[in-house]
Every structure is written in structure tokens, then in C-alpha cells.
C-alpha positions as CSV (number, residue, x, y, z in Angstrom):
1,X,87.8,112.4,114.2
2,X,89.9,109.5,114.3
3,X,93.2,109.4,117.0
4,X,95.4,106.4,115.7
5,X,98.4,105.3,118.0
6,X,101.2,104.2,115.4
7,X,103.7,101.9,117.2
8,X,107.1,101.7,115.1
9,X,110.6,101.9,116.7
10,X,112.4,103.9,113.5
11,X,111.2,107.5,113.7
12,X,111.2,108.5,110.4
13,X,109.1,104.9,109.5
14,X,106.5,106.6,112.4
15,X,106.5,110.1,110.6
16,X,105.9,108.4,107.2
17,X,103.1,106.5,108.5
18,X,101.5,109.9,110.2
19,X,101.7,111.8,106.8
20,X,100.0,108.2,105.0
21,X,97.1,108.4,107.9
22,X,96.8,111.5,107.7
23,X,96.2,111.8,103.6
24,X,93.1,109.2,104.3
25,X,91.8,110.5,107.1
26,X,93.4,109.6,110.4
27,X,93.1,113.7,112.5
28,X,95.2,112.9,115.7
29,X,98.3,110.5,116.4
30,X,99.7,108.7,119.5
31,X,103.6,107.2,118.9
32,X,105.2,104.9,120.6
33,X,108.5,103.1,120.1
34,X,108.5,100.2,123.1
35,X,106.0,97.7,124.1
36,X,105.5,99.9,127.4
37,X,105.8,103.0,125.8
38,X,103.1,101.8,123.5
39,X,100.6,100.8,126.8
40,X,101.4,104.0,128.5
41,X,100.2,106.1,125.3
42,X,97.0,104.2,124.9
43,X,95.8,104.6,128.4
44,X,96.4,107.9,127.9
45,X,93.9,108.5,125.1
46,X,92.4,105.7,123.5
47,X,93.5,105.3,120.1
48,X,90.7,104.6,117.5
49,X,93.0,102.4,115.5
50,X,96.4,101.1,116.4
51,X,99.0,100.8,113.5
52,X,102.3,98.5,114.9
53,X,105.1,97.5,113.7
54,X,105.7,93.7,115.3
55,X,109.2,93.3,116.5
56,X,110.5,96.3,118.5
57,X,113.1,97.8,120.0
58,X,111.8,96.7,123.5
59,X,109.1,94.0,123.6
60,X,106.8,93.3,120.4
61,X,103.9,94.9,118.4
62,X,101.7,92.0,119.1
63,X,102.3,91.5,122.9
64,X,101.2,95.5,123.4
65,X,98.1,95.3,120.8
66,X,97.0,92.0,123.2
67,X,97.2,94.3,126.3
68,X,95.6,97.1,125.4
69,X,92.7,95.3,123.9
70,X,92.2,93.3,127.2
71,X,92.3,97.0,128.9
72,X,90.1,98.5,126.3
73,X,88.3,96.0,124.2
74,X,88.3,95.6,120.2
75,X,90.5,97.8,118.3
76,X,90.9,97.9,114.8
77,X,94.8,97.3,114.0
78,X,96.9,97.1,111.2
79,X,100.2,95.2,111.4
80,X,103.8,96.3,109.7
81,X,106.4,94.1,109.3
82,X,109.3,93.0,107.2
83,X,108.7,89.6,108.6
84,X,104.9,88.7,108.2
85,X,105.6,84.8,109.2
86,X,106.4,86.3,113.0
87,X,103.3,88.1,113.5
88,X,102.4,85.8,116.3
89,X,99.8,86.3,118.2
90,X,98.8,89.0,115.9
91,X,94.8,88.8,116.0
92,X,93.4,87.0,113.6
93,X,91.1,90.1,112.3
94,X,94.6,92.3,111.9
95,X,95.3,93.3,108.7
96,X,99.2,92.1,108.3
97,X,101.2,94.8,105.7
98,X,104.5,93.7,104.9
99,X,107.6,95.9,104.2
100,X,108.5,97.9,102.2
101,X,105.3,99.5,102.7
102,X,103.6,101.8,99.9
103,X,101.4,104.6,100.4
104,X,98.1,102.9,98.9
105,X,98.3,100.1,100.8
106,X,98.6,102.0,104.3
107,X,95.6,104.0,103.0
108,X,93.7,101.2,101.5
109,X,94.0,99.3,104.8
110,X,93.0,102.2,107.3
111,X,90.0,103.1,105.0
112,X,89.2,99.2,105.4
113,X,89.2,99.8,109.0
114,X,88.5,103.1,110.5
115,X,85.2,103.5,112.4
116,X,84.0,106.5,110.1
């Protein structure tokens, strides 16, 4: 079983994402569209992998992935964004996908780092 939080601010970007994790494997999702929104879902149930988009609506990708590893320790994460160059601080060991994104490469990358 593997619960991934998938933080992305368009909805149907978040859905399309759910149906890619899914297909390779991810069982349970976790969305969130804000930096808080994104910290309030994970300390509700601690996602296994965190797939985030970097800037959001409210706050950034990076800034919640920084705080809920604090919280929680290591997570694997996957990063999404049109702009790779402003993935910062995006942890180093992040794996950085940039848009438009294709199904393969959201699968390869979760299959890379899922703890199954």
C-alpha cells in the first residue's frame, strides 16, 4: 500500500496525476492545493511519497515538502514544474519533472521511488 499526497493547484493537473499513480501502483491519495493545505493533509496521514507541483496558488511546493520532512523525516518526492530552474530549495534527492508532463515519466519516476 502506498498513500501519496499529490500537491498541485489546477484540479484537473491533480486528477491526472491520481489516475498516472494509480496505473503504477500508488492505492491511496492525499491533495492539496496550498502550501498549508498541503501541511494540514500530511499530518493528517503521512503520505508515503509526496508529488508537488513548485509554485502554487498560496505558498510553494518546496517550502511545504521542507516542513513536512522536518515534521516527519525523509520522504520520497517528485517535483512538477513548468519552470525547473525555480525549484529552489527543492531537495537535492527530488526527482525534478518538468511540464508538460507524460504519463511514462510520472510512472517511471514513482516506480524509481516508492518504498515497495
Amino acid at each position: 500500500m502506498c498513500h501519496v499526497l499529490i500537491i498541485e493547484d489546477e484540479t484537473l493537473i491533480a486528477l491526472d496525476l491520481q489516475d498516472m499513480l494509480a496505473s503504477a501502483g500508488a492505492t491511496t491519495f492525499s491533495f492539496a492545493e496550498t502550501e498549508n493545505e498541503a501541511l494540514d493533509a500530511a499530518r493528517a496521514r503521512r503520505p508515503d511519497v509526496i508529488m508537488s507541483d513548485v509554485i502554487l496558488r498560496e505558498g510553494t511546493g518546496p517550502r511545504a515538502v521542507e516542513v513536512i520532512q522536518e515534521e516527519m523525516g525523509p520522504l520520497p518526492v517528485i517535483f512538477i514544474t513548468a519552470t525547473p530552474e525555480s525549484c529552489s530549495p527543492c531537495e537535492p534527492s527530488a526527482v525534478i519533472l518538468g511540464k508538460p508532463i507524460t504519463n511514462a515519466a510520472v510512472r517511471a519516476a514513482f516506480k524509481a521511488v516508492a518504498p515497495y
